[in-house]
C-alpha positions as CSV (number, residue, x, y, z in Angstrom):
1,X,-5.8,-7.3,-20.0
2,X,-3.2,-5.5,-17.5
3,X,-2.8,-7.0,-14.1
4,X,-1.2,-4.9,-11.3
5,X,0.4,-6.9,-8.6
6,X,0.0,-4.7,-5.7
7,X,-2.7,-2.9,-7.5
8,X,-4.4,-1.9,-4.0
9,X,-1.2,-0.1,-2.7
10,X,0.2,3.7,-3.1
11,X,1.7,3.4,-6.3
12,X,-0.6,0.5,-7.7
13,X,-3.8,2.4,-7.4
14,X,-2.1,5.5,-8.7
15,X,-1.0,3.0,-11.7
16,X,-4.7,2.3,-12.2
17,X,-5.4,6.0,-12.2
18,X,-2.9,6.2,-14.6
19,X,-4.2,3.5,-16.7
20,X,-7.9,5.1,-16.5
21,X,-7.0,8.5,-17.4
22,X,-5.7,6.9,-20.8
23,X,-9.1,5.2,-21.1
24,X,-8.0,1.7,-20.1
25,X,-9.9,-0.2,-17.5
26,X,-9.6,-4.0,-18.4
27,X,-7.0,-4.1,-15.5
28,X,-7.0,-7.2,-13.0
29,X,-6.2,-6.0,-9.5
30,X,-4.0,-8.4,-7.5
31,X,-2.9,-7.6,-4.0
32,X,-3.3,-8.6,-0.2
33,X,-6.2,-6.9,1.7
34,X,-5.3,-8.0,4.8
35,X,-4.4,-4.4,5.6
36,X,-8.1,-3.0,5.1
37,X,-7.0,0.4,5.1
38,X,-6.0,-0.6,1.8
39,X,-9.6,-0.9,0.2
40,X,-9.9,2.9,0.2
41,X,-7.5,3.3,-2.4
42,X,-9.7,1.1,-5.0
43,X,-12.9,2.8,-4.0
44,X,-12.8,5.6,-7.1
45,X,-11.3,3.9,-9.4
46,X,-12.5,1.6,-12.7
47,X,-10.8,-2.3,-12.8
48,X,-12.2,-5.0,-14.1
49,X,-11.5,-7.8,-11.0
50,X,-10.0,-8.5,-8.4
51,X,-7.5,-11.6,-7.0
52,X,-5.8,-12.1,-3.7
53,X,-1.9,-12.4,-4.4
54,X,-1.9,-16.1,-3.2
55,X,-4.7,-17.2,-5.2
56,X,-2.8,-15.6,-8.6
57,X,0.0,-17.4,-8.2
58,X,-1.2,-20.4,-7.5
59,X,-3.5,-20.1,-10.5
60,X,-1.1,-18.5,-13.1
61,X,-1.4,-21.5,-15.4
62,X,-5.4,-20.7,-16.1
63,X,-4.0,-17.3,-17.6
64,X,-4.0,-18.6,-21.2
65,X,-1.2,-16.9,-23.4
66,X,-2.2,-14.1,-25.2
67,X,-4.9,-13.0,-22.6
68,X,-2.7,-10.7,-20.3
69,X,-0.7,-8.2,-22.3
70,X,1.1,-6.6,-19.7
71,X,2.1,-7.0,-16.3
72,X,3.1,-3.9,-13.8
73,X,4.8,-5.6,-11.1
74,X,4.2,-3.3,-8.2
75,X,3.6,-5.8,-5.1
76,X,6.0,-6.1,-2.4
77,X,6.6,-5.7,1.2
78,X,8.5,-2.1,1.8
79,X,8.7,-1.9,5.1
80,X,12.1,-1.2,5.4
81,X,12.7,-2.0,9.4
82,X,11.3,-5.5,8.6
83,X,13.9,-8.0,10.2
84,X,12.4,-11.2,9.0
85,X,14.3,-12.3,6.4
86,X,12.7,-15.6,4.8
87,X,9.7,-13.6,4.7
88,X,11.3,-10.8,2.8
89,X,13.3,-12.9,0.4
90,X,9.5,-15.5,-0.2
91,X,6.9,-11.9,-0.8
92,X,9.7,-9.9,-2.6
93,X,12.4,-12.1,-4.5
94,X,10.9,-15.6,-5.1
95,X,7.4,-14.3,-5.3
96,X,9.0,-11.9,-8.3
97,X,11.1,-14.7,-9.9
98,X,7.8,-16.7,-10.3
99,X,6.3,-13.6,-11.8
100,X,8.8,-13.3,-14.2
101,X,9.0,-16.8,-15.6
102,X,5.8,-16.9,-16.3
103,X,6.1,-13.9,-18.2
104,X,9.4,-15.3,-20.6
105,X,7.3,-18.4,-21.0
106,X,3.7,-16.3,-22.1
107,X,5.7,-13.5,-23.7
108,X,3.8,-11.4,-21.6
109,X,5.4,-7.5,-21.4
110,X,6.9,-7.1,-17.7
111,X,7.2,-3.5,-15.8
112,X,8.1,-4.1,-12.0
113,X,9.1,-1.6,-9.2
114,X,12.6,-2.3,-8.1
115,X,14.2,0.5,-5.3
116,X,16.7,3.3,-4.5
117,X,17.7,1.5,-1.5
118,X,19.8,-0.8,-3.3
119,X,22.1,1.6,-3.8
120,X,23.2,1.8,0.1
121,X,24.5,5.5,1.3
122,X,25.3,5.9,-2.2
123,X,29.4,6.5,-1.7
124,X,29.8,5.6,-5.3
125,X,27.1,7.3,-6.6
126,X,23.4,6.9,-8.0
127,X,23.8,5.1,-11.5
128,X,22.5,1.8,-12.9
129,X,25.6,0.1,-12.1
130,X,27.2,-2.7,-10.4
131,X,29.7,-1.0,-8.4
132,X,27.1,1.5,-6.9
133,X,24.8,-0.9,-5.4
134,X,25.1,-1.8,-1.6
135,X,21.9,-2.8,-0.1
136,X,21.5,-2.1,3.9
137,X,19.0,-4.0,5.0
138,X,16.9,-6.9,3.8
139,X,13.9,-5.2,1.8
140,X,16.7,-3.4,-0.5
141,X,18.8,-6.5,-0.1
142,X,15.4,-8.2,-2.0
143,X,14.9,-5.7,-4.3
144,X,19.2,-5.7,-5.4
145,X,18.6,-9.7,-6.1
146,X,15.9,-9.6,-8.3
147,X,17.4,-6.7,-10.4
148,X,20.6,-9.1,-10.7
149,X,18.1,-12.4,-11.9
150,X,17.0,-9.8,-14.2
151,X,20.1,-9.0,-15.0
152,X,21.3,-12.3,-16.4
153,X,18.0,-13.1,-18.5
154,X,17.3,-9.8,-20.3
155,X,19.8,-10.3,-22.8
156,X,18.9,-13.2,-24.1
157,X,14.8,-12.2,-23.1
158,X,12.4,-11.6,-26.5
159,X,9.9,-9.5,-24.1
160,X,10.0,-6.3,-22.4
161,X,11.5,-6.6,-19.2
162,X,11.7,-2.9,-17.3
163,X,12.9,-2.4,-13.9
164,X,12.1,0.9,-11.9
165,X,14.1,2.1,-9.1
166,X,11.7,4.3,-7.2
167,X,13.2,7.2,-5.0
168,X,11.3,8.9,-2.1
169,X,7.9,8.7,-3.6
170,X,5.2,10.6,-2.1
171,X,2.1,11.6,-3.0
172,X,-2.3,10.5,-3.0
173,X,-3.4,7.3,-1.7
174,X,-1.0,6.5,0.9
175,X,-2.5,6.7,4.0
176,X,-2.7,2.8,5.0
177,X,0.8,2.8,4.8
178,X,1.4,3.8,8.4
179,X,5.1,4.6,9.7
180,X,6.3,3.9,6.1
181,X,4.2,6.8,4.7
182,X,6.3,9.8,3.3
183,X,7.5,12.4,5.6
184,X,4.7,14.9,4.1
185,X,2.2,12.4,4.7
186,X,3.3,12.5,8.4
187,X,4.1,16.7,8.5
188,X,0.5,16.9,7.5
189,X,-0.8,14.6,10.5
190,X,1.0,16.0,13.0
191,X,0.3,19.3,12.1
192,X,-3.4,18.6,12.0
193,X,-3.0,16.9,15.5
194,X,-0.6,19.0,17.8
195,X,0.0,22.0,15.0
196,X,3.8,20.6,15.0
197,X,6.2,18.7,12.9
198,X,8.5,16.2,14.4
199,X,11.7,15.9,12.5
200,X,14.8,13.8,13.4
201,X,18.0,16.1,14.4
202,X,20.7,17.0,11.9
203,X,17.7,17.1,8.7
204,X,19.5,19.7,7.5
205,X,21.6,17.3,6.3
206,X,19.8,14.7,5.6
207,X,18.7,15.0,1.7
208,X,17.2,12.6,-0.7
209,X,14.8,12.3,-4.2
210,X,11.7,13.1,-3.4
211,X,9.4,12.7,-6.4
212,X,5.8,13.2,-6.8
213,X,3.6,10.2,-7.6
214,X,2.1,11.2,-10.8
215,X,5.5,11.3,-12.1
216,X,6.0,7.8,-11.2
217,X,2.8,6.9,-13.3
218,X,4.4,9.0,-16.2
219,X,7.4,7.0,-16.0
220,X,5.5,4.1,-16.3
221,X,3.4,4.7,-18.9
222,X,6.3,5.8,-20.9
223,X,7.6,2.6,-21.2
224,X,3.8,0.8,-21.8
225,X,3.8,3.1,-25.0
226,X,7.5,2.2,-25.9
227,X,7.4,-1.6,-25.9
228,X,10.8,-2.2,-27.7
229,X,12.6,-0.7,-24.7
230,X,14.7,-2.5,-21.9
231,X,16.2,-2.0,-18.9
232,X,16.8,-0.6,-15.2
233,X,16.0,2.6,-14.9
234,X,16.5,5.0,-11.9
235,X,12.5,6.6,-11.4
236,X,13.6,10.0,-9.5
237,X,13.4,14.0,-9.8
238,X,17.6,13.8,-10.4
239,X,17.0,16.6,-7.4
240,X,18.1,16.1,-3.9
241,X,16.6,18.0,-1.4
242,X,16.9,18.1,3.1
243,X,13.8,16.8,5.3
244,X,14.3,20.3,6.6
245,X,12.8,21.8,3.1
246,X,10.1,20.5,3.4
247,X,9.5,21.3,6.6
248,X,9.4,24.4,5.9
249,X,7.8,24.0,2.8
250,X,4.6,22.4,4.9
251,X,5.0,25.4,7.0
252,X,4.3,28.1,4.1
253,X,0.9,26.0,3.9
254,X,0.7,26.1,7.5
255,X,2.3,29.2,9.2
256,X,1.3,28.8,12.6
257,X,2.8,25.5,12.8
258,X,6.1,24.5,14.3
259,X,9.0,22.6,13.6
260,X,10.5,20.3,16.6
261,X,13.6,18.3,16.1
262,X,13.2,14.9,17.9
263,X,16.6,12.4,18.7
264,X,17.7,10.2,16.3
265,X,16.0,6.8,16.2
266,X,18.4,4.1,17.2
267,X,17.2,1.5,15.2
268,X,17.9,3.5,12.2
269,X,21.6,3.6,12.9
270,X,23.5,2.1,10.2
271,X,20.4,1.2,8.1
272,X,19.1,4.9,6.7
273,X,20.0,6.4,3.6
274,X,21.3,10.1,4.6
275,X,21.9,10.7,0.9
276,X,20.1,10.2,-2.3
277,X,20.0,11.9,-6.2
278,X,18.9,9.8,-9.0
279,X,21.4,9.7,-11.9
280,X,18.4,10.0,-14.6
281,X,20.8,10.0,-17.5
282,X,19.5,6.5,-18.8
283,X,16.4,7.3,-18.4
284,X,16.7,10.2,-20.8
285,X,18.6,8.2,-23.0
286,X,15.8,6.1,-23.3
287,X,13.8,9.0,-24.5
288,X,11.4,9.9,-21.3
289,X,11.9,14.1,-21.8
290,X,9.4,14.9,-19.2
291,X,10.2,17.9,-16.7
292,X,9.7,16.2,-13.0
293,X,7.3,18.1,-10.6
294,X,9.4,20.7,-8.1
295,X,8.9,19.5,-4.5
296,X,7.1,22.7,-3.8
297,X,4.3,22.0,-6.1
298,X,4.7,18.3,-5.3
299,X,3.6,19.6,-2.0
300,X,1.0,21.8,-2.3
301,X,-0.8,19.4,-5.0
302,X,-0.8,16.6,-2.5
303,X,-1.6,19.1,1.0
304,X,-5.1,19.7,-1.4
305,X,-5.9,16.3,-1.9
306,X,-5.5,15.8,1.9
307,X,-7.1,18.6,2.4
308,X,-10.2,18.3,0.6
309,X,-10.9,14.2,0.9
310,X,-8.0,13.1,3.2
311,X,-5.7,12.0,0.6
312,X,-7.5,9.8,-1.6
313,X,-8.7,10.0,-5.5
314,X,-12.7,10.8,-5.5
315,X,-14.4,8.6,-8.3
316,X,-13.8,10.4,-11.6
317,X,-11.0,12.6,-11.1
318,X,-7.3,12.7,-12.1
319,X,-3.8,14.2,-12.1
């Protein structure tokens, strides 16, 4: 059995996809519906069960060894303008540790979703490392101290421990998430209210990863069919492109629309990344040779799923 923490979310229900298209189903599903928005995303695809994220943990010792084989740690909150810490650091880093533990002691294979925000604005670079990580607010702050627990147990770990650090993801099945949604998510709703897209002055200059979902899922996957390999990885295109490409990307789809700069959000200030470009050299050291999807076709593949049933999976079909 696979369980996906999280499994209801943008990238866990793209995960089960994922999982699906390979002919695996036998996945339990654990995640907080409290959101209901949510519930869309598990409507086309095939899981065995499901389990509120309370309810797992509290009943982790009824998992008899040998009966999960691996666990994709995707659950977490990622609302990065979240100001409650003890919250943060109780759903994201304790709730993880417990994970994890429980994992070492069942040899169970883990995969979790660590973040590009660790590394801060990124003034010493985009690599795996120490030294680049700087963490500006508390959901990267939670995502930096797990990666550092993982740190000092995976030497000494006989299981699979992999750690993801997700770019700007975008792509299918995001729509519950709200203000945190990617900015094509957004482009595409504004467009489709007021013809218009609203972006924040100086976006020019304000580049980062974006990478498509579905190579996410590849990324994953990768490391489900390599079970001997370790690590933190960086999960972006190694490509950094401006908020103002793709506006004008979405405006090739959309030629009557318009682009509007809007002030800069205060309570941004200090906490935004302006800058990020995935250093993808250990992940190709690790043997994951897979081209990543240009953010124009990126673009255009996700506009079509909006387009034709408002950004979610119908049952049966795939990447």
């Amino acid at each position: 059995m696979f369980v996906i923490t999280g499994g209801a979310g943008f990238i866990g229900s793209n995960l089960i996809i994922g999982l699906n298209r390979i002919g695996v189903d036998d996945i339990l599903v654990v995640d907080n519906l409290k959101n209901p928005e949510k519930l869309k995303n598990l409507n086309s695809l095939n899981f065995s069960d499901y389990l509120d994220k309370k309810a797992f943990i509290q009943n982790l010792c009824k998992f008899k060894s040998g009966k999960i084989e691996v666990i994709f740690h995707q659950g977490a909150c990622s609302n990065t303008m979240e100001t409650d810490g003890h919250y943060m650091m109780e759903n994201n880093y304790e709730y993880s540790k417990i994970v994890l533990n429980f994992c070492l002691e069942n040899k169970i294979r883990l995969i979790y979703a660590s973040s590009a925000s660790v590394y801060g604005n990124g003034e010493n670079g985009f690599r795996e490392e120490r030294n680049c990580e700087n963490p500006l607010n508390i959901y990267a702050f939670s995502k930096f101290l797990f990666d550092q627990y993982v740190r000092r147990i995976m030497p000494k770990s006989k299981i699979q421990i992999v750690g993801l650090r997700y770019f700007n993801v975008y792509g299918p099945q995001e729509n519950h998430k709200g203000r945190m949604a990617s900015s094509i998510n957004h482009f595409y709703n504004e467009i489709k209210g007021k013809n218009e897209m609203h972006l924040f002055e100086g976006s020019k200059n304000f580049l980062r990863d974006f990478v498509y979902v579905k190579d996410v899922i590849n990324v994953n996957l990768f490391f489900l069919k390599n079970p001997e390999k370790n690590g933190i990885f960086n999960c972006g295109s190694g490509n950094a492109e401006s908020f103002l490409k793709v506006g004008e990307i979405m405006k090739k789809l959309y030629p009557s629309s318009v682009i509007k700069e809007i002030p800069f959000p205060d309570e941004l200030k200090g906490k935004y990344q302006t800058f990020t470009q995935a250093d993808i050299s250990s992940l190709r050291r690790a043997g994951y040779n897979n081209e990543f999807t240009s953010l124009e076709d990126g673009i255009k593949a996700y506009v079509k799923i909006l387009e034709e049933s408002g950004g979610y999976f119908k049952y049966g079909q795939i990447y």
